[in-house]
Structure formats: structure tokens, C-alpha cells
KEBA-316486 format. One record per residue (C-alpha): x, y, z. Coordinates in Angstrom, 2 decimals. Layout:
<nodes>
<node><px>X</px><py>Y</py><pz>Z</pz></node>
...
</nodes>
This chain:
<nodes>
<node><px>96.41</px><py>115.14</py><pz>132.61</pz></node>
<node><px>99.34</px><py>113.85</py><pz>130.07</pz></node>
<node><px>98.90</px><py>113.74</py><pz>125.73</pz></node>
<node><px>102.69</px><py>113.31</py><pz>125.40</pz></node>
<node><px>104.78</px><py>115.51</py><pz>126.45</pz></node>
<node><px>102.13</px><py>118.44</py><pz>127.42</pz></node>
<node><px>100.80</px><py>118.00</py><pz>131.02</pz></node>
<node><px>97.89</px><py>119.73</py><pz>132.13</pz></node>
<node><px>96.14</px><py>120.57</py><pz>135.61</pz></node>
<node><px>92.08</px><py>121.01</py><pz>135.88</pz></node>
<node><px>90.40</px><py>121.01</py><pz>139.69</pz></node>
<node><px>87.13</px><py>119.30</py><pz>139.85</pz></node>
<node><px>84.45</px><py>119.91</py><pz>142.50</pz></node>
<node><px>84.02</px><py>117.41</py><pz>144.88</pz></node>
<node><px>80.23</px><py>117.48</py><pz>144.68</pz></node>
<node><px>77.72</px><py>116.75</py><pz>141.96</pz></node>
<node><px>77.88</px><py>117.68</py><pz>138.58</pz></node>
<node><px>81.63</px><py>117.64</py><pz>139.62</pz></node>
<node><px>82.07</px><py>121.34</py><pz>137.60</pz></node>
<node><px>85.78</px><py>121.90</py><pz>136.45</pz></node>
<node><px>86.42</px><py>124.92</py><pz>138.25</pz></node>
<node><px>89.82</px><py>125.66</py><pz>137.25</pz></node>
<node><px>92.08</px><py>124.37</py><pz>134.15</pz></node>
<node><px>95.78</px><py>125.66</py><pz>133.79</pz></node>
<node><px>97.97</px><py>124.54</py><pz>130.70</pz></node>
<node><px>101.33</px><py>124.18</py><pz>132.25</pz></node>
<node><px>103.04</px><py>124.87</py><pz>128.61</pz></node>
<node><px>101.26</px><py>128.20</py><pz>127.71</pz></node>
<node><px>100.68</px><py>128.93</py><pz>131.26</pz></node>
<node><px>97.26</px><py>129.92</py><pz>130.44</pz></node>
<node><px>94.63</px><py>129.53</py><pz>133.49</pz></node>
<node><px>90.38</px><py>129.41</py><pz>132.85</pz></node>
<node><px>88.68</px><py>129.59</py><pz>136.36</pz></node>
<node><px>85.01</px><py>128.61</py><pz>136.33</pz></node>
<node><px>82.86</px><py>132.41</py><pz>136.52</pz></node>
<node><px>79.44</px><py>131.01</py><pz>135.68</pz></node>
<node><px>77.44</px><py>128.18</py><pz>134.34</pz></node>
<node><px>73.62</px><py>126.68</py><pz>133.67</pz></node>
<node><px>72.41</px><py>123.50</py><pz>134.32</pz></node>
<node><px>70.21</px><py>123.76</py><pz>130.77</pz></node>
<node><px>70.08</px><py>126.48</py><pz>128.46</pz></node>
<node><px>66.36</px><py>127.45</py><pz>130.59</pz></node>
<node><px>67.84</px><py>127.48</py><pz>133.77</pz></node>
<node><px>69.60</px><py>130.78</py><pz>135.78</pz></node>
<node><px>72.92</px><py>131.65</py><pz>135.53</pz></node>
<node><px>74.61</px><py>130.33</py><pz>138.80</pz></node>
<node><px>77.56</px><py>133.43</py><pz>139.13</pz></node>
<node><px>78.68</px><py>136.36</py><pz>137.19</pz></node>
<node><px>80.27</px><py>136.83</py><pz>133.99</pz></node>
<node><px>81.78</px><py>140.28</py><pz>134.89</pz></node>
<node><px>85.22</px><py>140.77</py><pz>135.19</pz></node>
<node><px>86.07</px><py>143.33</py><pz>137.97</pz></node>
<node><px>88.88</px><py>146.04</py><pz>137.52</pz></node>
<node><px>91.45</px><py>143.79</py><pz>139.70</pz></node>
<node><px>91.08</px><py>140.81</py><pz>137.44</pz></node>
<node><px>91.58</px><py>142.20</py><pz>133.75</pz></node>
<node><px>94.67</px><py>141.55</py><pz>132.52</pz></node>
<node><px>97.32</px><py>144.17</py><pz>131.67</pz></node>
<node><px>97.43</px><py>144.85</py><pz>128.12</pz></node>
<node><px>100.65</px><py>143.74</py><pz>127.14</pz></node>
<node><px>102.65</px><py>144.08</py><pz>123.37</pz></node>
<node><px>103.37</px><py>140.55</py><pz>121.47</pz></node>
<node><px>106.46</px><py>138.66</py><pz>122.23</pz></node>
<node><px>107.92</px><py>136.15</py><pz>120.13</pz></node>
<node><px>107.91</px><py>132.86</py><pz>121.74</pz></node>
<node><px>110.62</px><py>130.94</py><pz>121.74</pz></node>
<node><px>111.84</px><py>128.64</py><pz>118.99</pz></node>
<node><px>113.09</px><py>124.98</py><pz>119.90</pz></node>
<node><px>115.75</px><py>125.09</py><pz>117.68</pz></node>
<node><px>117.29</px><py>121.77</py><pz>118.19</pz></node>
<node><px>113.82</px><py>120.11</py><pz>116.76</pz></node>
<node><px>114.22</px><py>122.36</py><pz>113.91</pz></node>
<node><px>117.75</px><py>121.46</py><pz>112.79</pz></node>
<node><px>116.93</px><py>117.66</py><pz>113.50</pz></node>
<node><px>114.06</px><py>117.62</py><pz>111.20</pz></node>
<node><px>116.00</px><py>119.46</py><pz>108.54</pz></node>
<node><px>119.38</px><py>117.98</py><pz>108.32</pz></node>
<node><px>118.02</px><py>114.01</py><pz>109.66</pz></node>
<node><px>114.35</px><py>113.61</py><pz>108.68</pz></node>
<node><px>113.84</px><py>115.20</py><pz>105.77</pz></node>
<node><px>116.89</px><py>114.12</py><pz>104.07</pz></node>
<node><px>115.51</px><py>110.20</py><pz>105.36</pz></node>
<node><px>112.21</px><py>110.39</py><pz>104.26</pz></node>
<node><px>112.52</px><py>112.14</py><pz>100.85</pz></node>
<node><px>116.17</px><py>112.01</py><pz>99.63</pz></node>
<node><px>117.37</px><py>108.64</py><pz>100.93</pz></node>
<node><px>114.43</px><py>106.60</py><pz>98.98</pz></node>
<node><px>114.78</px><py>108.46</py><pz>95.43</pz></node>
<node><px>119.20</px><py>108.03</py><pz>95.98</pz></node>
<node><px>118.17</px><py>104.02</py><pz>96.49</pz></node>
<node><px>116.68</px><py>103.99</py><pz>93.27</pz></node>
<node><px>119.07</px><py>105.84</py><pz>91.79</pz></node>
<node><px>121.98</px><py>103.27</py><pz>93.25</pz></node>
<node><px>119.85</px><py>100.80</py><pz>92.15</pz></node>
<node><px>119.56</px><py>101.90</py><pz>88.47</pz></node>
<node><px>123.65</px><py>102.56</py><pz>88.21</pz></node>
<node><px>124.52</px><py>99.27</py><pz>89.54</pz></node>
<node><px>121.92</px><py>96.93</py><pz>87.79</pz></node>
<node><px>119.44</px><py>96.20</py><pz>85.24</pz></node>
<node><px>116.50</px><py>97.97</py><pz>87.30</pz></node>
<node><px>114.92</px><py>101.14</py><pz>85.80</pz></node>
<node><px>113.22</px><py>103.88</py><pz>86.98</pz></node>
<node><px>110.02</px><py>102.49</py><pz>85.39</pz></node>
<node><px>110.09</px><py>99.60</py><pz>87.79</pz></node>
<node><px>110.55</px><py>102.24</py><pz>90.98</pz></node>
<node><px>107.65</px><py>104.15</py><pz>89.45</pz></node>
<node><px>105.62</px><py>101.24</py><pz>89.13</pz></node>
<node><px>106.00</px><py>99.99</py><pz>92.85</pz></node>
<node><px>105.28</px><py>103.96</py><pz>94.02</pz></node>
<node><px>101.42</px><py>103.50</py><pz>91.70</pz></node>
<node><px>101.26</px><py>100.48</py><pz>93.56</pz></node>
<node><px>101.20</px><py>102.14</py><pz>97.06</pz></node>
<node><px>99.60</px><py>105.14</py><pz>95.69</pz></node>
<node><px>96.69</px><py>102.35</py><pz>94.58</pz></node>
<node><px>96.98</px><py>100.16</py><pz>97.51</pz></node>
<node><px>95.70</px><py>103.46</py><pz>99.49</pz></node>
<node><px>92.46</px><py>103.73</py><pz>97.47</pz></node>
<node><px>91.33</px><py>100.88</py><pz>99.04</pz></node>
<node><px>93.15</px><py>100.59</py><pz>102.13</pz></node>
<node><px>92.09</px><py>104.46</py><pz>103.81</pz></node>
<node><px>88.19</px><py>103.96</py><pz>103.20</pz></node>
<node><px>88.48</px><py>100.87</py><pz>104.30</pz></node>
<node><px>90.40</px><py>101.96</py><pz>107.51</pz></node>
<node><px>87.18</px><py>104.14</py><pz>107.89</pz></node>
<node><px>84.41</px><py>102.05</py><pz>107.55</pz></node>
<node><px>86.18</px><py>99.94</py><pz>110.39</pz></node>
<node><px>86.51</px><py>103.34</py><pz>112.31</pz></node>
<node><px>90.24</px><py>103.15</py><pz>112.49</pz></node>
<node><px>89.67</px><py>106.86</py><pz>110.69</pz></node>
<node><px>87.09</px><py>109.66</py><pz>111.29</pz></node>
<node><px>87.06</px><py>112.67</py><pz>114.11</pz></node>
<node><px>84.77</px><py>110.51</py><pz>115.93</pz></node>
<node><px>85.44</px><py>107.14</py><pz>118.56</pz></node>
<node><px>83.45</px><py>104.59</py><pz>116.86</pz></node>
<node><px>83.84</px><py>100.76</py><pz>115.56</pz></node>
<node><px>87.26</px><py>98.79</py><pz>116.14</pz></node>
<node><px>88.05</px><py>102.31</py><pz>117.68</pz></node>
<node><px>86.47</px><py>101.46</py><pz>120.49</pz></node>
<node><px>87.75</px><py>97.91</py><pz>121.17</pz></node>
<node><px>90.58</px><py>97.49</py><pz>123.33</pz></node>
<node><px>94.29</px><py>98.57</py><pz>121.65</pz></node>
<node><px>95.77</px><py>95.23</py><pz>121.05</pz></node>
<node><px>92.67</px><py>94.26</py><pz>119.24</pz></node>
<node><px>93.01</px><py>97.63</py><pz>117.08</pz></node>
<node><px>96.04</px><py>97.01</py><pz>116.20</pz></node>
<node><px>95.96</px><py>94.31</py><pz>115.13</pz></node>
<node><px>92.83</px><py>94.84</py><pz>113.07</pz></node>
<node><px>94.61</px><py>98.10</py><pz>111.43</pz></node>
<node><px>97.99</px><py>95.61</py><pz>110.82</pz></node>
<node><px>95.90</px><py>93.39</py><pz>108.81</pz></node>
<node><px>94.24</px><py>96.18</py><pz>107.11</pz></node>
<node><px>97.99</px><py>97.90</py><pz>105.65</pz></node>
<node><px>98.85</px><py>93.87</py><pz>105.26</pz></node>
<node><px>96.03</px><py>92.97</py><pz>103.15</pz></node>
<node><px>95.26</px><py>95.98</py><pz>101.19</pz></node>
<node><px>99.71</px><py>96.69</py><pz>100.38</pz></node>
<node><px>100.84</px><py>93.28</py><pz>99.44</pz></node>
<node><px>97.49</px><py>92.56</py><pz>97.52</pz></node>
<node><px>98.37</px><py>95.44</py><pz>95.46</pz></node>
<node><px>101.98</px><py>94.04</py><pz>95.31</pz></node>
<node><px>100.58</px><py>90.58</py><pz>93.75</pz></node>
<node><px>98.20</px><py>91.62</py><pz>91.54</pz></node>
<node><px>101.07</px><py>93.96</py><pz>90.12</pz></node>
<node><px>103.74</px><py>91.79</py><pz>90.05</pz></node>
<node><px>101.79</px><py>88.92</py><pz>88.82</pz></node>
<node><px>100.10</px><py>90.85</py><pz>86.34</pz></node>
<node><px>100.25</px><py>94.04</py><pz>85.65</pz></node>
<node><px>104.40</px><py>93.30</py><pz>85.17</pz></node>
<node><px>104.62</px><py>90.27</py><pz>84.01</pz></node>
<node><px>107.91</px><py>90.92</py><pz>81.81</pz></node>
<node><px>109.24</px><py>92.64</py><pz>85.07</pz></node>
<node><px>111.13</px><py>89.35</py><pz>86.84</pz></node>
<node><px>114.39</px><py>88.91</py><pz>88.67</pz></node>
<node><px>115.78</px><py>89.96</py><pz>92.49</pz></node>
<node><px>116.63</px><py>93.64</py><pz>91.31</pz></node>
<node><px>113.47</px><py>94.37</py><pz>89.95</pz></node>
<node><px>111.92</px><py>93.20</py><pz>93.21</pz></node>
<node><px>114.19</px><py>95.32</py><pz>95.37</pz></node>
<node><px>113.64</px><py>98.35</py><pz>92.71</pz></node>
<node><px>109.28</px><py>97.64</py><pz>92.94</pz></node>
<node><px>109.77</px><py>97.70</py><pz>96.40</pz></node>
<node><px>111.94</px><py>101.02</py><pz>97.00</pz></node>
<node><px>109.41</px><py>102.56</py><pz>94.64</pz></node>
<node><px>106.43</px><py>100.96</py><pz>97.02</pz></node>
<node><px>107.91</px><py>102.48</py><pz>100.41</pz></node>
<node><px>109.84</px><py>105.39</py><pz>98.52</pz></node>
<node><px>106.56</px><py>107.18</py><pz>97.73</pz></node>
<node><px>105.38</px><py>107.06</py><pz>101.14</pz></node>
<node><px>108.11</px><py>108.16</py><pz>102.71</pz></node>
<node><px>108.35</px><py>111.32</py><pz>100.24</pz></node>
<node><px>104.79</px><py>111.85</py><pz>100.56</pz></node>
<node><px>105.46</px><py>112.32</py><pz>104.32</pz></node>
<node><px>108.29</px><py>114.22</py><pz>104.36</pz></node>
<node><px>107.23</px><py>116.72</py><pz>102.44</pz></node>
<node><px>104.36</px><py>117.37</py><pz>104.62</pz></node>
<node><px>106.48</px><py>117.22</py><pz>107.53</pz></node>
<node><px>108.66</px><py>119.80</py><pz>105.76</pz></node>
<node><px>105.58</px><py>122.24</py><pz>104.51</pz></node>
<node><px>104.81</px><py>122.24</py><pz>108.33</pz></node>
<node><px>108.73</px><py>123.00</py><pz>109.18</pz></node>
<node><px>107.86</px><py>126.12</py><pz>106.44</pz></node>
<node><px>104.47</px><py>127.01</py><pz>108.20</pz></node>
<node><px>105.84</px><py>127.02</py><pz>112.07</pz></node>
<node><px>109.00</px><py>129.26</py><pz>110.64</pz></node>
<node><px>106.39</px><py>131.14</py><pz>108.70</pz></node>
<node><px>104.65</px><py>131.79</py><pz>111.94</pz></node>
<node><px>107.23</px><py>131.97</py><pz>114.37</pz></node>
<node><px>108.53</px><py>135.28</py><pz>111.91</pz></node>
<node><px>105.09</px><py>137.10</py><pz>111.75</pz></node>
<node><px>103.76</px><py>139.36</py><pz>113.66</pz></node>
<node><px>100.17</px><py>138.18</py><pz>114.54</pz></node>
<node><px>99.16</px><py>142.29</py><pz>115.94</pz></node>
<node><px>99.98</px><py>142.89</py><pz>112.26</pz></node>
<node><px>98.00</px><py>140.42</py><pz>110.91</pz></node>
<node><px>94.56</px><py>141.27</py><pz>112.91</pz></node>
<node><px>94.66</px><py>138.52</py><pz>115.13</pz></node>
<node><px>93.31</px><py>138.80</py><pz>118.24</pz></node>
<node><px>94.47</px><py>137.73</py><pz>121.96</pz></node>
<node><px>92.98</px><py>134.58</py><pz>121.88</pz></node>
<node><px>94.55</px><py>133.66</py><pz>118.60</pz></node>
<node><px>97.81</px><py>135.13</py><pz>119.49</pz></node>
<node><px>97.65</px><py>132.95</py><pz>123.04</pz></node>
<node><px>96.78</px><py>129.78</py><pz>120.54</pz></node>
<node><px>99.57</px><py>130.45</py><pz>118.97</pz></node>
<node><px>102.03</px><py>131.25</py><pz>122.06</pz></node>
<node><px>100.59</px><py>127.68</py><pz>123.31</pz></node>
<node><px>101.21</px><py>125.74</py><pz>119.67</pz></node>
<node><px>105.26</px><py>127.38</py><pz>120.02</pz></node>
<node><px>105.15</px><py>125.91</py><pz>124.00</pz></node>
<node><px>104.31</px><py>122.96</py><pz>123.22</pz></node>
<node><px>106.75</px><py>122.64</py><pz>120.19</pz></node>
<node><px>109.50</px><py>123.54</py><pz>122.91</pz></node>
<node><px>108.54</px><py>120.33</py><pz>124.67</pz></node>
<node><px>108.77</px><py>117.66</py><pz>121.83</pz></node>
<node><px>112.40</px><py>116.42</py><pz>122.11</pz></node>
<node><px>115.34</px><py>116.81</py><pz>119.85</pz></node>
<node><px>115.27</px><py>113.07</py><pz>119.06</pz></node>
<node><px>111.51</px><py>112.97</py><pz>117.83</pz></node>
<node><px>112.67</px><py>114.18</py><pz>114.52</pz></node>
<node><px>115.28</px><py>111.65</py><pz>113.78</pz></node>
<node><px>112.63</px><py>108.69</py><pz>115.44</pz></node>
<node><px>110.69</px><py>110.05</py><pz>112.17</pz></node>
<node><px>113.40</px><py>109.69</py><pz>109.54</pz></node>
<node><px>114.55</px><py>106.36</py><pz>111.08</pz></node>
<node><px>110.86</px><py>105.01</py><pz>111.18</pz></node>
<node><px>110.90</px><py>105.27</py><pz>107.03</pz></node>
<node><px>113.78</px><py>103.88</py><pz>106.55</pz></node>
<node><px>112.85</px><py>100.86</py><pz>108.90</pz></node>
<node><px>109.51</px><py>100.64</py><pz>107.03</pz></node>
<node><px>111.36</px><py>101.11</py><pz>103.32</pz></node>
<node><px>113.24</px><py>97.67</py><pz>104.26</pz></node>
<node><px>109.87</px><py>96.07</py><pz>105.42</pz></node>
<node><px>108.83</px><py>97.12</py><pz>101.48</pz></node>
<node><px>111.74</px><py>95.92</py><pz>100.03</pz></node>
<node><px>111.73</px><py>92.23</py><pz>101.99</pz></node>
<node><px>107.49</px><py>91.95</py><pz>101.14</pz></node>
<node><px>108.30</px><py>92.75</py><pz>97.29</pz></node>
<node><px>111.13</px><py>90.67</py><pz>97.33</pz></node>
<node><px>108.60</px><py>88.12</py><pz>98.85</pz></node>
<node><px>106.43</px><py>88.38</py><pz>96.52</pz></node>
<node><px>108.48</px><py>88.51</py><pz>93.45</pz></node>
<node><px>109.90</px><py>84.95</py><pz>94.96</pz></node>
<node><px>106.15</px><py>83.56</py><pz>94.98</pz></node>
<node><px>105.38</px><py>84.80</py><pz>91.63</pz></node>
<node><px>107.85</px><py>83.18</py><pz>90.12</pz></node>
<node><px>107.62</px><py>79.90</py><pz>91.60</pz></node>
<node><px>104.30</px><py>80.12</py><pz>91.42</pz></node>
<node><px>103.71</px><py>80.11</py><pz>95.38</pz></node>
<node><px>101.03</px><py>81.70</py><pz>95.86</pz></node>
<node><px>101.60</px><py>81.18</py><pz>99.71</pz></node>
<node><px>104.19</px><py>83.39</py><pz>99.89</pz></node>
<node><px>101.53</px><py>86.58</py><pz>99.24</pz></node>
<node><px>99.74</px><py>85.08</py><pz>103.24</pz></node>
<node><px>103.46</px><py>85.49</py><pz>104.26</pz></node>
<node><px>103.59</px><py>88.52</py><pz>102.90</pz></node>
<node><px>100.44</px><py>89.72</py><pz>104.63</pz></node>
<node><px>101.17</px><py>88.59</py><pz>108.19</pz></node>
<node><px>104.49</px><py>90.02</py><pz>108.69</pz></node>
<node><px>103.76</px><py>93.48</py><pz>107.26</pz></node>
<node><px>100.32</px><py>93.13</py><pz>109.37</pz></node>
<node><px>102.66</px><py>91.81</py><pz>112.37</pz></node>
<node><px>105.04</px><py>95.01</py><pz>111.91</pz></node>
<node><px>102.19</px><py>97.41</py><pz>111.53</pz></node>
<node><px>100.10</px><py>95.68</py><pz>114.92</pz></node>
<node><px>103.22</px><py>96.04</py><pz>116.94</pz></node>
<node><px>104.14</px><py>99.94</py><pz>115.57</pz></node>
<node><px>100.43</px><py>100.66</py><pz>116.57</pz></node>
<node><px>100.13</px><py>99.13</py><pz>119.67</pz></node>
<node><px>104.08</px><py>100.02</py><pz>121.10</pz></node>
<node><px>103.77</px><py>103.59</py><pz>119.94</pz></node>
<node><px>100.22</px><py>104.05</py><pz>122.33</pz></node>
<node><px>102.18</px><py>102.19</py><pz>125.37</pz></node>
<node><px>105.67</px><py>102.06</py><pz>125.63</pz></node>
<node><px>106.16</px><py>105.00</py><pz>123.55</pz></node>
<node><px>107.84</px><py>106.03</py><pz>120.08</pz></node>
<node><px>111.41</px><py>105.21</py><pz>121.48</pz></node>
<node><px>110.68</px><py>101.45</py><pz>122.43</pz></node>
<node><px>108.40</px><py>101.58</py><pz>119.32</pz></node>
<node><px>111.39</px><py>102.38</py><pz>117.35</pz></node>
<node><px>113.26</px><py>99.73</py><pz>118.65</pz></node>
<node><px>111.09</px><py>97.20</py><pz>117.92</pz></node>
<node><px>110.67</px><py>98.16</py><pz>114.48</pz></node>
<node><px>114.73</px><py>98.10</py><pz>113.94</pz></node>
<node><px>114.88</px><py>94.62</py><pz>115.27</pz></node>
<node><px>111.44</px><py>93.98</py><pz>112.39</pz></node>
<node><px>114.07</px><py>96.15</py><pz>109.41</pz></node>
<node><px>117.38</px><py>93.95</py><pz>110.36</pz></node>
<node><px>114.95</px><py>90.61</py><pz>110.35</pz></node>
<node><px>114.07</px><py>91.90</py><pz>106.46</pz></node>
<node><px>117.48</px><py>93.30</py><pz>105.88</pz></node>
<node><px>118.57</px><py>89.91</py><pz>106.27</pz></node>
<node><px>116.18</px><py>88.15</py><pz>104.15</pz></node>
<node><px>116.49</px><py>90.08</py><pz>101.62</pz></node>
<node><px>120.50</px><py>89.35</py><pz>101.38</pz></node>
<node><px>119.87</px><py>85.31</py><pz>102.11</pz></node>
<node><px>117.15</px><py>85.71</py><pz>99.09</pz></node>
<node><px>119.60</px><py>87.63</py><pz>96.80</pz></node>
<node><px>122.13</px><py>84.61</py><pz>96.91</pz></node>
<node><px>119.24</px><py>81.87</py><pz>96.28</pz></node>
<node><px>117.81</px><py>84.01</py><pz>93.47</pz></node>
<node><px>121.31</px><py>84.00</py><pz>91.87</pz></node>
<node><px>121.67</px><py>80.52</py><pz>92.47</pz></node>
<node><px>118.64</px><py>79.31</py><pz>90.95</pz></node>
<node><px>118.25</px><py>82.10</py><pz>88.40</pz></node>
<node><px>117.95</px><py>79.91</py><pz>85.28</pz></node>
<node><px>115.38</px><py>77.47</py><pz>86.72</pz></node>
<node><px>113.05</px><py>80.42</py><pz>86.55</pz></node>
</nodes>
């Protein structure tokens, strides 16, 4: 059995009920052998759940696993610096060089931030969220993502309209859109760094401790020895996937508010279906690569989707020049 990059072995038997007699986590190298088991909670224990004096495992002092250090150094000096520095120095750049403000960036970041109150309950009434298989879950993957595309699509560039259009109507011009915009993504990607980078704290936190110390038990302290070895499996390169996938997705959010600035000041309000099908387009294919080809080829794809919007964004910039006083 394969869940990324952890591979597992479990022996079935051949007759019925087909009882998993043996189960060994290749990472950990923890093994479970079948001892005993009841067809109902009424019926007799087939077996024994004694352990004889040649079985019990020497009592042995805790180690501390090993550390995969590249991952570690990755996520500090590539993905945290992409997901939570990069969008806030945009802004920055952004306020030095033209008429933007901050309140613009902070206005596009309440945007997402409000987008999501509608957007994540909605994701679980359509059971795209919950611990639980059920509705558009359970149809098959292309269909759920493209169901969960037009979900982000809908719920984000709504927001984006009613904002723009309303909410900021004194707010006009190319800059402002590209300001809106970093704020929109910007938020997100902070949001998600710094979780990634309270669990960088936590798995450093734990690597340190001593769990013998702490009261934990050998069960907990083979959890643990099992979280580190399969940590030591995830690639160097996963990291910097993570930091690139923001910054891919923080030109998507730039190109839709530049979008939608364009249609609210010509007064197209066809641009905002545009605006929903591409992001819903990007999203479908990150959802639906990521659960076949993989994160790599999922990447890819969305860097060909970020250099599509990088250069809209540039071909926009010189038409809203052009045409500035008309508006």
C-alpha cells in the first residue's frame, strides 16, 4: 500500500473474512501480527492474547530519530520566506513605486478573508470538507475538481466584484488592481506559511524532547519515531513546491483583480464569468494533477497557468495606460 511517499505491507488470508494477519510499516519498521479476534462481540475468542517470554520485546532506552535536515532548511530559507515575506515586500514595492497604499492591500486581504466565509461551508455542504467520504466526495476526481474549482472561482472573484464595484468605488486605476490583488493572495499565502512554520517549531520542538521525560508511553514514543520516519521520506524539493505554489497562485490573484478592476470600469460585467472560469480552471487542474500525476507535474502546470497571468497582466498595464482618461 502507497499514501505518498510511505509504503506499507499487510498479508491478507486467502479465505473468508480475509483477516489481515500481519501489517508492517516499512518507515517505522513497526510489525502487528494478528493474535486473536471475534466474529461479534458474543462470539469466542478465536487465539490467545498472551504474549509468551520469547516474544516480548527487549526494553530498550529512547533514541532520537533522525532529523531530515535538508526538508528543514528548504522550508526555512525557500518556503517561508515565499509564502509570508515575498507577498507583504510586493506591497511594499508596490506602495514606493506608485500611488497604491497599504489600505488598498488590506482591503484585497478582507476580501479573501470574506470570500472564505462563504466559500469553506460551502465546500462542506458539497462534502469537499468533513472527516467523512460523502457528496461530490464520492464522485469520480475530475468531476471533484472541477466542482471544488468552481467553488474557489465563484465564491473569490464574487468577493472581488462586489468589492471593487462597491465597497471601493473611489479605488480605480491598474495599480490599485495589482495592489487589491497582492493583498487578496498575500493573506493566504501568510496565513499558510505561518502554519507551515508553527509546525517547523512543533517537529523541532519534538525532535529536542525527551518523550521518557515527558510520561509518554511506548506506543506514543513509537508514534512519534514513525511521524520523524516518515518526515525522512518527504523530499528536499517538497518545501520549495510549497513556496513556489503561492507565488504561482499570488499571480493568478493579481491577473483576476486586474480582471476585474478592467470590467468594473468599463462596465463589463462579463469580465467577472472570465474571472470565474480561469481561477475555477486553475484550481480544477491543481486538484485533479496533484491526486494523479503528482505535486511536481502539478507544479508545472500551474507555472505555465502564473506566466499565462504574468503576461496579461503586463499586456493590460499598457492598455490601461493607454486608455486611462477614457475612464
Amino acid at each position: 500500500m502507497r499514501s505518498g511517499s510511505a509504503t506499507h505491507d499487510a498479508w491478507y488470508s486467502v479465505e473468508a473474512p480475509h483477516l489481515l494477519l500481519r501489517y508492517v510499516n516499512r518507515a517505522s519498521g513497526a510489525e502487528f501480527r494478528l493474535r486473536a479476534w471475534q466474529e461479534s462481540e458474543d462470539a469466542p475468542l478465536e487465539g490467545t492474547l498472551e504474549i509468551g517470554p520469547d516474544e516480548a520485546p527487549a526494553p530498550v532506552g529512547w533514541q532520537r530519530p533522525a532529523m531530515n535536515w535538508p526538508y528543514l532548511l528548504t522550508s526555512v530559507l525557500v518556503q517561508i520566506p515565499l509564502m509570508v515575506v515575498l507577498p507583504l515586500l510586493a506591497g511594499w514595492y508596490l506602495t514606493r513605486r506608485t500611488g497604491a497604499t497599504w489600505g488598498v492591500f488590506w482591503a484585497g486581504a478582507l476580501t479573501f478573508v470574506i470570500s472564505q466565509v462563504v466559500h469553506l461551508p460551502l465546500n462542506w455542504a458539497l462534502g469537499l470538507l468533513g472527516e467523512t467520504a460523502r457528496g461530490v466526495a464520492l464522485w469520480p476526481l475530475s468531476l471533484v475538481a472541477v466542482v471544488a474549482g468552481l467553488s474557489a472561482g465563484l465564491c473569490e472573484s464574487v468577493a472581488r466584484w462586489v468589492a471593487l464595484r462597491y465597497a471601493m468605488r473611489r479605488t480605480r486605476g491598474f495599480e490599485n488592481a495589482v495592489q487589491f490583488g497582492l493583498g487578496h493572495g498575500g493573506v493566504e499565502a501568510v496565513l499558510l506559511g505561518l502554519i507551515a512554520l508553527s509546525g517547523l517549531v512543533n517537529i523541532l520542538a519534538l525532535w529536542r524532547s525527551d518523550p521518557v521525560s515527558l510520561g509518554m508511553n511506548e506506543a506514543q514514543q513509537a508514534q512519534i519515531v514513525a511521524a520523524f520516519a516518515e518526515l525522512d521520506l518527504v523530499g528536499w524539493y517538497m518545501p520549495v513546491l510549497a513556496g513556489l505554489e503561492r507565488v504561482f497562485a499570488l499571480c493568478l490573484h493579481v491577473a483576476m483583480s486586474v480582471l476585474v478592476m478592467d470590467g468594473v470600469m468599463r462596465r463589463k460585467p462579463i469580465n467577472l464569468l472570465w474571472a470565474v472560469l480561469a481561477h475555477a480552471a486553475v484550481d480544477a487542474w491543481a486538484v485533479y494533477s496533484v491526486n494523479t500525476w503528482g505535486a511536481v507535474w502539478s507544479e508545472v502546470g500551474l507555472a505555465v497557468a502564473a506566466g499565462l497571468c504574468v503576461w496579461y497582466v503586463l499586456r493590460t498595464a499598457r492598455q490601461f495606460r493607454a486608455e486611462e482618461p477614457a475612464f
